[in-house]
C-alpha positions as CSV (number, residue, x, y, z in Angstrom):
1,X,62.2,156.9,126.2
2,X,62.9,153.4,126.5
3,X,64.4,150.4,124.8
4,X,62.8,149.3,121.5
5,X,60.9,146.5,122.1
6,X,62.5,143.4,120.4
7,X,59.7,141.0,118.7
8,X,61.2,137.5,119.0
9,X,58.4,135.6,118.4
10,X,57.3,136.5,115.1
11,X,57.9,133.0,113.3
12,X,56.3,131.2,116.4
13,X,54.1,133.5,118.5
14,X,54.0,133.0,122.0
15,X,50.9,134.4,124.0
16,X,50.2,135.3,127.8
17,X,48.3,133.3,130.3
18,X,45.5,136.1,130.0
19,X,45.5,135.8,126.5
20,X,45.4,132.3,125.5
21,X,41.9,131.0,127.2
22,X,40.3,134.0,124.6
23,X,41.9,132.3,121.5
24,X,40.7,128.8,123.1
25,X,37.0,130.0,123.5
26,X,37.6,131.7,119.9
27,X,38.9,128.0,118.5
28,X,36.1,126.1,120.3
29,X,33.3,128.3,118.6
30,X,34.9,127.1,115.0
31,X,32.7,124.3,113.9
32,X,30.1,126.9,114.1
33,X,31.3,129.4,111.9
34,X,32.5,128.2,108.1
35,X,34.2,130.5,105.8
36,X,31.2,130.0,103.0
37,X,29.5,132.9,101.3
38,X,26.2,131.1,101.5
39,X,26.4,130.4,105.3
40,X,27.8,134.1,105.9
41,X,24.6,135.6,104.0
42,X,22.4,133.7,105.7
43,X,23.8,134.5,109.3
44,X,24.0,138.4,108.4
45,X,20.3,138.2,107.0
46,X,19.1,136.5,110.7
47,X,21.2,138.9,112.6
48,X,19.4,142.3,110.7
49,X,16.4,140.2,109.8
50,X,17.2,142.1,106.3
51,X,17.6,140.5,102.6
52,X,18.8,143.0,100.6
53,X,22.5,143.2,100.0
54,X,22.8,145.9,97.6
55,X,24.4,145.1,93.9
56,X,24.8,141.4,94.1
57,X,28.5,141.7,92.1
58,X,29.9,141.8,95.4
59,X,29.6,137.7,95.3
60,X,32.5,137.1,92.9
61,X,34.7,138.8,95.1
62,X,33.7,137.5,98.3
63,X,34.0,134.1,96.7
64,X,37.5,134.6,95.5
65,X,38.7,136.1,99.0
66,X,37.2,133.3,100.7
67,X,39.3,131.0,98.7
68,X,41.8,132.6,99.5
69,X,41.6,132.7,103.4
70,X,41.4,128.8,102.8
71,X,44.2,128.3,101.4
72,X,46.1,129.6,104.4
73,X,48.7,127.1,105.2
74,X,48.3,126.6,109.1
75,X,45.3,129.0,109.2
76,X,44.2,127.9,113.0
77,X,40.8,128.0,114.5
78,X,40.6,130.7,116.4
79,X,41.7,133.0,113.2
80,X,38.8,131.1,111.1
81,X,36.5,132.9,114.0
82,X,38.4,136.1,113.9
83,X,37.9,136.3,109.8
84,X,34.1,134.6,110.1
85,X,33.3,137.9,112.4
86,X,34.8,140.4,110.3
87,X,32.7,139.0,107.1
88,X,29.5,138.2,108.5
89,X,29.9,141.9,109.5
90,X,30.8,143.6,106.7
91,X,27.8,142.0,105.3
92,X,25.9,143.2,107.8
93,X,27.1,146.7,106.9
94,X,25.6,146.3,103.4
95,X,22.7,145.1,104.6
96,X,22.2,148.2,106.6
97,X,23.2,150.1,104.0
98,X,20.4,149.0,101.5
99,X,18.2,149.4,103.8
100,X,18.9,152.6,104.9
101,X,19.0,153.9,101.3
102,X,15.6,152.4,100.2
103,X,14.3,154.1,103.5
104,X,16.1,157.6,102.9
105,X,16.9,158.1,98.7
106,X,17.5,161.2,99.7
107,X,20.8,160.2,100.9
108,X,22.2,160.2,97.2
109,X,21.3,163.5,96.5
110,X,23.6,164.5,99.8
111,X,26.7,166.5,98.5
112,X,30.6,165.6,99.4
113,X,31.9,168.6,99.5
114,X,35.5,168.2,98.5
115,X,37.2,166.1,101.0
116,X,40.5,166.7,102.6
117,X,42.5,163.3,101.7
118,X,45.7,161.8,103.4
119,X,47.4,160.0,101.1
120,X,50.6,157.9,102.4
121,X,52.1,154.9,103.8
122,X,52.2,153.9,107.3
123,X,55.0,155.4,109.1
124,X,54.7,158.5,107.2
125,X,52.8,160.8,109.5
126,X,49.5,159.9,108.0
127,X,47.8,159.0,111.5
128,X,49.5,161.4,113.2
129,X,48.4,163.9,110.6
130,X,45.1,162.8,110.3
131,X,44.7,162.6,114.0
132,X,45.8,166.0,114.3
133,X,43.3,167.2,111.5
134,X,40.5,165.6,113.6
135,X,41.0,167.3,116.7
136,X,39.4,170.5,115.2
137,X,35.9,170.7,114.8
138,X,36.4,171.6,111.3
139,X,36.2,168.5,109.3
140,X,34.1,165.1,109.5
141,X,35.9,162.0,110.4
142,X,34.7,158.3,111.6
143,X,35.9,156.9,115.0
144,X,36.8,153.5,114.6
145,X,33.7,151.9,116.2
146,X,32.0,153.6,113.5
147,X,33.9,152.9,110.5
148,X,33.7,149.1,112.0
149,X,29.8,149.4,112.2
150,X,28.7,152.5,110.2
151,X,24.8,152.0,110.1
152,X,22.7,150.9,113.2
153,X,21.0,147.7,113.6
154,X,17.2,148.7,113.4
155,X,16.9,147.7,117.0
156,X,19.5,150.2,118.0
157,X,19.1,153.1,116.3
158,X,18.8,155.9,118.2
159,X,19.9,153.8,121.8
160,X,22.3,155.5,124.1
161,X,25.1,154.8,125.3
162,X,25.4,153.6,121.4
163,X,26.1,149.6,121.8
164,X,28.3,149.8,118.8
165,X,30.9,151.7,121.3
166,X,30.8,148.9,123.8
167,X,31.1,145.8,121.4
168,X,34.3,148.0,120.3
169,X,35.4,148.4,123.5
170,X,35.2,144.4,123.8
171,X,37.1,143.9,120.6
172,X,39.9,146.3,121.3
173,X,40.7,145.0,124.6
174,X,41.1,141.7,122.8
175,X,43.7,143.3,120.9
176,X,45.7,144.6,123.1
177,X,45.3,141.3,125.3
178,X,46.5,138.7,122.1
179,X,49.1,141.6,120.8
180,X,50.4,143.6,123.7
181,X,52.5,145.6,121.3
182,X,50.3,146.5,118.0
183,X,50.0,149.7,119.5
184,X,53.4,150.4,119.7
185,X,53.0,150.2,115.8
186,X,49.6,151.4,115.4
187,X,47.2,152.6,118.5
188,X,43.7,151.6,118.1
189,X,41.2,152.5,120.6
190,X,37.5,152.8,120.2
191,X,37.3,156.3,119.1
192,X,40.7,156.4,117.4
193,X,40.1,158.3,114.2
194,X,40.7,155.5,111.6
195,X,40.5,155.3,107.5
196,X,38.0,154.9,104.4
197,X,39.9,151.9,103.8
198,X,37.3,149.9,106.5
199,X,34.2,150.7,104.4
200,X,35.8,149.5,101.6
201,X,35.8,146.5,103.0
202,X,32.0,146.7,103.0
203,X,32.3,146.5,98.7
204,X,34.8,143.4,99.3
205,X,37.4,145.3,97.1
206,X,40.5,146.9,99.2
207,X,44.1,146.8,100.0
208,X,42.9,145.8,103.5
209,X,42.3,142.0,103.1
210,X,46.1,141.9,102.0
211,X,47.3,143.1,105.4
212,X,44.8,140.9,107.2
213,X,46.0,137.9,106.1
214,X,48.6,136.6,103.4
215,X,46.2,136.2,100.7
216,X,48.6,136.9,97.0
217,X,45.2,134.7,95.5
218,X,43.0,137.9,96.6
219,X,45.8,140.3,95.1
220,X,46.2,139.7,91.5
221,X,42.1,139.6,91.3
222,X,42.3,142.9,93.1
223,X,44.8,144.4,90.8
224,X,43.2,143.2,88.2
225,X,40.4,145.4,88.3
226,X,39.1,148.3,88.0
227,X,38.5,150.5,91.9
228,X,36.2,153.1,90.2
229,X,32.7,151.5,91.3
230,X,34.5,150.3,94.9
231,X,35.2,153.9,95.3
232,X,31.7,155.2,94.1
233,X,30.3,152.5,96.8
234,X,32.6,154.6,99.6
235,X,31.2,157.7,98.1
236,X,27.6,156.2,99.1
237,X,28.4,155.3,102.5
238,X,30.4,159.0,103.2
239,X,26.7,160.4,102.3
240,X,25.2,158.3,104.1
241,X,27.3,158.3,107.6
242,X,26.7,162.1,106.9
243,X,23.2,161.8,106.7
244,X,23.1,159.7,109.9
245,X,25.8,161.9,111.9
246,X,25.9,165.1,110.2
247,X,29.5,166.9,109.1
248,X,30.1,169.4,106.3
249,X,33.6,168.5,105.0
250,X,35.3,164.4,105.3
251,X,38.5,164.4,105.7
252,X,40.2,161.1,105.1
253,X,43.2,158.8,104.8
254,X,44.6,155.5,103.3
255,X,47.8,154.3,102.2
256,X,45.3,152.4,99.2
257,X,45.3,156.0,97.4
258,X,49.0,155.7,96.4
259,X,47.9,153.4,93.5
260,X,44.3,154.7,92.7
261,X,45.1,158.5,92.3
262,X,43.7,158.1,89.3
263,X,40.5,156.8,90.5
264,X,40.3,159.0,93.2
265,X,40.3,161.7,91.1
266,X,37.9,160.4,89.0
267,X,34.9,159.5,92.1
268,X,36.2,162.7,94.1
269,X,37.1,165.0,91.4
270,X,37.4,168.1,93.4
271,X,39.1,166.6,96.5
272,X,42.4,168.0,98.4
273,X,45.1,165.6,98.2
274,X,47.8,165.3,100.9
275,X,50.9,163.2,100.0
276,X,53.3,162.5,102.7
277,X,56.5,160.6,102.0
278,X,59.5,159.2,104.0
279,X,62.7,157.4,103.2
280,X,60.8,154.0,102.6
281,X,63.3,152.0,103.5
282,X,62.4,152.0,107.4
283,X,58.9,152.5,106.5
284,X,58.7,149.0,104.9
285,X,60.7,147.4,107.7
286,X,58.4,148.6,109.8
287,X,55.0,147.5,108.0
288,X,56.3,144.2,107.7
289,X,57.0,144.0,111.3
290,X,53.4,145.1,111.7
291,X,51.8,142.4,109.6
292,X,53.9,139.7,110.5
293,X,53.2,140.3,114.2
294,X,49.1,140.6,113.5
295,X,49.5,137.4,111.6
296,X,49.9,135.9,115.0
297,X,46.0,135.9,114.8
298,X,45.3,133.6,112.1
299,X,48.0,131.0,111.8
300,X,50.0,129.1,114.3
301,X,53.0,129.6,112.0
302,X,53.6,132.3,110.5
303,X,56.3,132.2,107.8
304,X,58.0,135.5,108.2
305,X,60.4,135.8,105.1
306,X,57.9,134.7,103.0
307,X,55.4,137.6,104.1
308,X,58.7,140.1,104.1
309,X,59.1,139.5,100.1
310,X,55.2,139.2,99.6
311,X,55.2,142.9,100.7
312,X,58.4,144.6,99.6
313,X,57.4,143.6,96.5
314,X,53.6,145.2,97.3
315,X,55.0,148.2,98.3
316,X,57.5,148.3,95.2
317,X,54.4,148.0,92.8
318,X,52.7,151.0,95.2
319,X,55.3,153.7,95.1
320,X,56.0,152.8,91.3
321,X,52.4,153.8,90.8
322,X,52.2,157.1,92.7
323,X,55.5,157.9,90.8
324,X,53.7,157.4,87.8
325,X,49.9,158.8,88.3
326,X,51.1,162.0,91.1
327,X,50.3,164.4,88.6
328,X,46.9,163.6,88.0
329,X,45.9,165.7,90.3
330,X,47.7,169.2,90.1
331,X,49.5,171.6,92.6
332,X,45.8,173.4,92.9
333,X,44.6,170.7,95.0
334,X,47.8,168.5,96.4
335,X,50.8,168.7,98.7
336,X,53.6,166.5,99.1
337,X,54.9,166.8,102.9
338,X,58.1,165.0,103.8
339,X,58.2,163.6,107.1
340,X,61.2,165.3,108.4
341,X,59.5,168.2,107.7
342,X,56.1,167.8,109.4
343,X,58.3,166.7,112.3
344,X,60.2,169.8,112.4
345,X,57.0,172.3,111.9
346,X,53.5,169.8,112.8
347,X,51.4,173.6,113.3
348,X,52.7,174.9,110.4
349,X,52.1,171.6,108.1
350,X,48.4,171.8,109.4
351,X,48.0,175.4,108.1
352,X,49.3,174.1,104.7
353,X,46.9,171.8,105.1
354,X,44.0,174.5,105.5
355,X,44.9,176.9,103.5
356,X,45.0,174.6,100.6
357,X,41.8,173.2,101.8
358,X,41.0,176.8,101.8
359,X,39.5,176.6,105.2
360,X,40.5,179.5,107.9
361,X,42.8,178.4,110.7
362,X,40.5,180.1,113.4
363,X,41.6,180.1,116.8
364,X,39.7,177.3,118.4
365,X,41.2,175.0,115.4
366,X,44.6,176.3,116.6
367,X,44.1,175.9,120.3
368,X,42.2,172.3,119.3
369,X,45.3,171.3,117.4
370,X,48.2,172.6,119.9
371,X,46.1,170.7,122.7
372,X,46.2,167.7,120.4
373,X,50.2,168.4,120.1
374,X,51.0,168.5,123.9
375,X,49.6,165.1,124.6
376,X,50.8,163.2,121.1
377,X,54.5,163.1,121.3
378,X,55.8,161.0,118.6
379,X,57.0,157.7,120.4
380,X,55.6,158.0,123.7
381,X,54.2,154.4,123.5
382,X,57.4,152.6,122.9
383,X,58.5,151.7,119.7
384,X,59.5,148.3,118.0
385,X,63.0,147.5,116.8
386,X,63.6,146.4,113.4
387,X,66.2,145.1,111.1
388,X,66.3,143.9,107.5
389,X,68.1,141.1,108.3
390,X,65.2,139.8,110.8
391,X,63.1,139.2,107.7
392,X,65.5,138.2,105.5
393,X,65.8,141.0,103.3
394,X,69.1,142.9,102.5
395,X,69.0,146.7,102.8
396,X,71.2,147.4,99.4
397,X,68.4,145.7,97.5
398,X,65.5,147.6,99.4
399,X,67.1,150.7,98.6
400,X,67.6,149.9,94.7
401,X,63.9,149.0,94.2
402,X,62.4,152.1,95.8
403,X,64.9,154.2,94.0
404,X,62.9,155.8,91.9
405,X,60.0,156.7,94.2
406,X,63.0,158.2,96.4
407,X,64.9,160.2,93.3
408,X,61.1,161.7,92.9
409,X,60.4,162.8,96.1
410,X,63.0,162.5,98.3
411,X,65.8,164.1,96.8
């Protein structure tokens, strides 16, 4: 083990001599890439040579998350590249979709057969878990280069080595070059097994956008509406990854789920529910660090405190809502696992896991798992030190607002 790594650059981020010619080259391709819906469209229709975006409501809430990215106070260049990419790609990803669809109906008649679901905030086990999960052949799951680019360009389809691996490649190394300790909070490589919450993205209605960038604009429009059709959208894309990759059973994870159990019970009605909880306190210190240390990407100042209270308040709002909606869906087809726990007994949580799945713990998904075990210790990439007091927040008053989420499942 070694010393927690101390982030003393959060307010004013300092970058390496490797690092800073990539946000340079980022900055200098700016003028060339405006955070406009119109110009976005049109850049995603030239790159697919497609014109179909799917249902066009999608508009209003790119519009309104645009705005939003605007008003960033001290949004530099280089981070209106970084959010111009991830746009022009998600509407690529619809794109695709639509086509893909009008070329295969078939696709919609696919079935989702009830999916395994991970439902908890980071720093709960969820990764670890859902890693875990993966590493038996037993259910479907998405490697992050393909829940960053689910459906081939035309061009490519079929190509191997597949060149959506290698442009993730590219991007992840620029990661780990511009924030040398994310993984320390959150490893990402290119086939890291990573969450729903990324095609989401593709319906422009998610928790995501908030933890990409301060946006409270994008939030109360967000809240503010209805997730059922967003989540019938991810239904679509499930089939259709299925259709395109095969699987028999998705199993997935988000912390989004904590405030739309209702809704995920309503698109996935016979889906298996895993909550996993954790004294939130820590948990939220340690998001915050998380975000405020990604900011770093997007603004040359980044104004710690005021992201700190931004998302204790977030979080607040999210546990007060799985406190309220948890029994939707009933012991039949949920868990709760505290952390402590699934520390103490991983294997045993993961049978848990399948035999309310009902799913049979065969051999090879033991031996898959314990292999998984033996090379996954918890903290052998480092870990970051946190505090209250380094974001201005006093622990007494984190502890009384996520009182009652604790007296429900942690006492």
């Amino acid at each position: 083990m070694t010393e927690p790594v101390v982030l003393d650059d959060l307010a004013q981020p300092r970058f390496s001599a490797e690092a800073q010619p990539i946000l340079d080259m980022m900055a200098a391709l700016a003028p060339e890439c405006p955070l406009d819906a119109d110009a976005l469209c049109a850049r995603a229709s030239a790159d697919t040579g497609l014109s179909d975006f799917g249902p066009g409501d999608y508009r209003e809430r790119l519009d309104v998350y645009l705005a939003a990215l605007r008003d960033i106070e001290g949004l530099h260049p280089a981070g209106v590249v970084n959010f111009y990419g991830q746009l022009l790609q998600l509407l690529k990803n619809r794109l695709l979709l639509a086509d893909l669809l009008h070329r295969h109906p078939e696709i919609n008649d696919i079935e989702l057969r009830s999916p395994v679901v991970i439902a908890g905030l980071p720093r709960t086990g969820t990764t670890h878990l859902h890693n875990l999960l993966a590493s038996a052949p037993t259910f479907r799951t998405m490697p992050y280069w393909e829940s960053n680019e689910p459906f081939p360009l035309p061009a490519e389809a079929g190509v191997q080595p597949d060149p959506r691996r290698a442009r993730m490649d590219v991007a992840v190394s620029v990661i780990n070059l511009v924030m040398p300790h994310f993984a320390l909070m959150h490893e990402m490589t290119t086939d890291h097994v990573h969450e729903e919450i990324q095609l989401l993205a593709n319906d422009f209605s998610t928790m995501l956008f908030e933890t990409l960038a301060h946006v409270p604009g994008w939030r109360d429009y967000y809240q503010a509406h209805d997730q059922t059709p967003h989540y019938r959208y991810l239904a679509t894309q499930l089939r259709a990854m299925q259709f395109l990759r095969g699987g028999r059973r998705w199993l997935l994870k988000s912390p989004q789920h904590l405030e739309q159990v209702p809704v995920l019970d309503r698109v996935f009605p016979d889906s298996i529910v895993v909550f996993t909880h954790r004294d939130p306190v820590p948990v939220a210190l340690s998001m915050v660090a998380m975000i405020t240390y990604s900011a770093r990407m997007h603004r040359s100042a980044v104004p710690v405190e005021e992201i700190a209270g931004y998302w204790i308040d977030r979080l607040e709002r999210m546990l007060n809502a799985l406190v309220r909606d948890r029994d939707v869906i009933g012991p039949d087809r949920s868990v709760d696992i505290r952390f402590d726990d699934f520390m103490a007994g991983e294997l045993g949580v993961a049978e848990r896991v399948y035999a309310l799945a009902g799913e049979p713990f065969s051999d090879a998904a033991r031996a898959a798992i314990t292999g998984y075990l033996a090379g996954h210790q918890r903290g052998r990439l480092g870990t970051v030190a946190t505090s209250a007091e380094m974001f201005g927040l006093a622990e007494d008053d984190l502890r009384d607002r996520f009182a009652p989420y604790v007296e429900r499942f942690l006492k």
